[in-house]
C-alpha positions in Angstrom: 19.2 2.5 27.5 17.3 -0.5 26.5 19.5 -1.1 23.7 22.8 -1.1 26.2 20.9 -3.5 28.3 20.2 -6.2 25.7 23.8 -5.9 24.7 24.6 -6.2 28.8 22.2 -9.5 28.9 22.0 -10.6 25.1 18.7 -9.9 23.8 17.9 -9.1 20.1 17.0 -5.5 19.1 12.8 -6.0 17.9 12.3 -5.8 14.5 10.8 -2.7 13.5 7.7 -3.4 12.0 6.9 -4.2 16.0 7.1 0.1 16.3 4.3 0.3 13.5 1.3 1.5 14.6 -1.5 -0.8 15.5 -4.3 -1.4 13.8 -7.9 -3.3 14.0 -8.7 -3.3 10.3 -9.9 -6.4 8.2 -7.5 -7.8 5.6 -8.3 -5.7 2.3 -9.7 -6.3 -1.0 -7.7 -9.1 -2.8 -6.7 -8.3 -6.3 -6.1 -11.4 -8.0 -5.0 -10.1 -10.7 -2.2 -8.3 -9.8 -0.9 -10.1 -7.2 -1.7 -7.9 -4.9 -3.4 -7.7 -0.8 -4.7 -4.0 -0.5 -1.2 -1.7 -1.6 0.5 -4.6 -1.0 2.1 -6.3 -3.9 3.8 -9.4 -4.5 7.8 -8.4 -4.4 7.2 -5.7 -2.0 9.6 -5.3 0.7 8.3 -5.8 4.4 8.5 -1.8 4.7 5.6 -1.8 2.0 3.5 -3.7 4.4 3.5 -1.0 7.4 -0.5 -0.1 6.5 -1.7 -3.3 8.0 -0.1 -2.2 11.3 1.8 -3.9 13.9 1.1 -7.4 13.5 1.1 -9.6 16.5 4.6 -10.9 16.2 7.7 -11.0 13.6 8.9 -13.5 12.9 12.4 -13.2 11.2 15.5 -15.4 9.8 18.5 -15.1 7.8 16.5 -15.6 4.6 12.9 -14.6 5.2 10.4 -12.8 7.7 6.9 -13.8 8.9 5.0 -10.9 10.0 1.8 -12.7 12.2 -1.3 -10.9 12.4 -3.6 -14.0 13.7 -5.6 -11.6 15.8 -7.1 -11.0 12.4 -6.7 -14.4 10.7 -3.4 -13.7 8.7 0.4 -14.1 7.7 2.5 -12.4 5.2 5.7 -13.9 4.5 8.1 -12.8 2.5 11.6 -14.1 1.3 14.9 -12.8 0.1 13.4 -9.5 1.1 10.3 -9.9 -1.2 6.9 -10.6 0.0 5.9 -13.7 -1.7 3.0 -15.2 0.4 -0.5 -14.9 2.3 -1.5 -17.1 4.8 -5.8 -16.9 5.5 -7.4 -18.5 8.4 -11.1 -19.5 7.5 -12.0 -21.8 9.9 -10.9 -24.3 12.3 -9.1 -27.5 10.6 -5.7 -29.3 11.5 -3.0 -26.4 8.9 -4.2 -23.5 10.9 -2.2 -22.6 13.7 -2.8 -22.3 17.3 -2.6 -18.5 18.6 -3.8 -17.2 21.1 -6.8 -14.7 20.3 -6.9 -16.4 16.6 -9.3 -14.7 14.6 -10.9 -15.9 11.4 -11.3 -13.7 8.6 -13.4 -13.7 5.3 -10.9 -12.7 2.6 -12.7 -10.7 -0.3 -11.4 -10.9 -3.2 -11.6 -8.6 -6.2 -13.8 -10.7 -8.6 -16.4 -10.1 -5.8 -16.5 -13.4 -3.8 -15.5 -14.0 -0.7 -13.6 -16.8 0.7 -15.8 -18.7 3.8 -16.3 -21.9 5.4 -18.9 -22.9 3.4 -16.7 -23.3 0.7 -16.2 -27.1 0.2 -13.8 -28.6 -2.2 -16.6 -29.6 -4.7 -17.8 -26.3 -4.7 -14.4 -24.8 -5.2 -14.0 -27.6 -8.3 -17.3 -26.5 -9.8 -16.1 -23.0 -9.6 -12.4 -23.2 -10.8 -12.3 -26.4 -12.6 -10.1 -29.2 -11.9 -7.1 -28.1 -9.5 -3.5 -28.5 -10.6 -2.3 -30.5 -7.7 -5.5 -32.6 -5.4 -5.4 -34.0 -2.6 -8.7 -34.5 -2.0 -8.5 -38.2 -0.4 -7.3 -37.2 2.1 -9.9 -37.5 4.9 -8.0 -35.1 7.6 -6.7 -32.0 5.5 -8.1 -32.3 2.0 -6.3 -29.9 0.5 -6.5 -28.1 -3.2 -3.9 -25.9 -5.5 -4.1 -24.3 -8.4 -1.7 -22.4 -10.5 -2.6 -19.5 -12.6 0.4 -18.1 -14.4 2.7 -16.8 -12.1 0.4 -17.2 -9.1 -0.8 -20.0 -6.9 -3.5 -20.4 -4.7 -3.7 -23.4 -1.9 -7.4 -24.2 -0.4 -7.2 -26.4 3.1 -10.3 -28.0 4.3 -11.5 -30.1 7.4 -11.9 -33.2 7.2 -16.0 -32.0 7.3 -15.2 -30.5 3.8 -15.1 -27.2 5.5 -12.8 -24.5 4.0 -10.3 -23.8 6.8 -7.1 -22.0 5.2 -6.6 -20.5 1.8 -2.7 -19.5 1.0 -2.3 -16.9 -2.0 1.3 -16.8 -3.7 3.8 -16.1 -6.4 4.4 -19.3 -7.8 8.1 -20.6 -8.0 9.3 -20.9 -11.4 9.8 -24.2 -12.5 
């Protein structure tokens, strides 16, 4: 029935990861050395991502899919079929989107740290070294990427120095 009525008035069938069902947990453990978020690898197709439950919204195109789950501080997009990036919200700062009930969340990752707002990009330096691409003058969005073999991380800050976004992803061949 609904089906017949979105042909009648024009409406798009929803995607299916919108039938999942939903789910309150944190984003999981981060292995950074596989690539991976929980079961989820990089090149995974969207099916693959159905244990994080129905995310707040889907966002499709021709060529790629965002699946939102803000209400717990992420995004996982994926391309060409293949999931190929995560999205973090820390903390508040100009690159994280406005959504209403926006969460933060404290991404773990599988060395043992955790990803906060205390972070600040000198911190992050004395940590990891000297990032591959800086933009650290930048007084509004300082923002920080390193490339380890065929993975990429992006840190965002505020312009307090606070850590506000953290994107993990396969990095595209050059």
């Amino acid at each position: 029935m609904l089906s017949a009525l979105r042909n009648l008035f024009g409406g798009e069938e929803p995607h299916f990861s919108l039938a999942w069902e939903p789910s309150t947990q944190p984003l999981p453990l981060i292995d950074l050395a596989r690539g991976a978020v929980g079961a989820l690898k990089f090149g995974d197709p969207p099916e693959a991502a159905q244990f994080f439950g129905r995310p707040d919204e889907a966002r499709p195109t021709e060529s790629s899919l965002t699946l939102v789950y803000l209400t717990r501080g992420f995004e996982l997009e994926f391309e060409l079929g293949r999931f190929v990036e995560l999205h973090t919200c820390i903390g508040p700062g100009p690159s994280v989107p406005e959504f209403e009930g926006l969460q933060f969340c404290r991404p773990r990752l599988s060395n043992g740290g955790e990803l906060t707002p205390a972070m600040n990009p000198a911190a992050l330096q004395a940590a990891l070294g000297e990032p591959t691409y800086g933009e650290v003058e930048d007084e509004e969005e300082p923002l920080l990427t390193y490339e380890v073999g065929n993975l990429a991380h992006e840190f965002w800050f505020n312009a307090e120095g606070a850590l506000s976004k953290w994107s993990f992803m396969e990095n595209e061949p050059a």
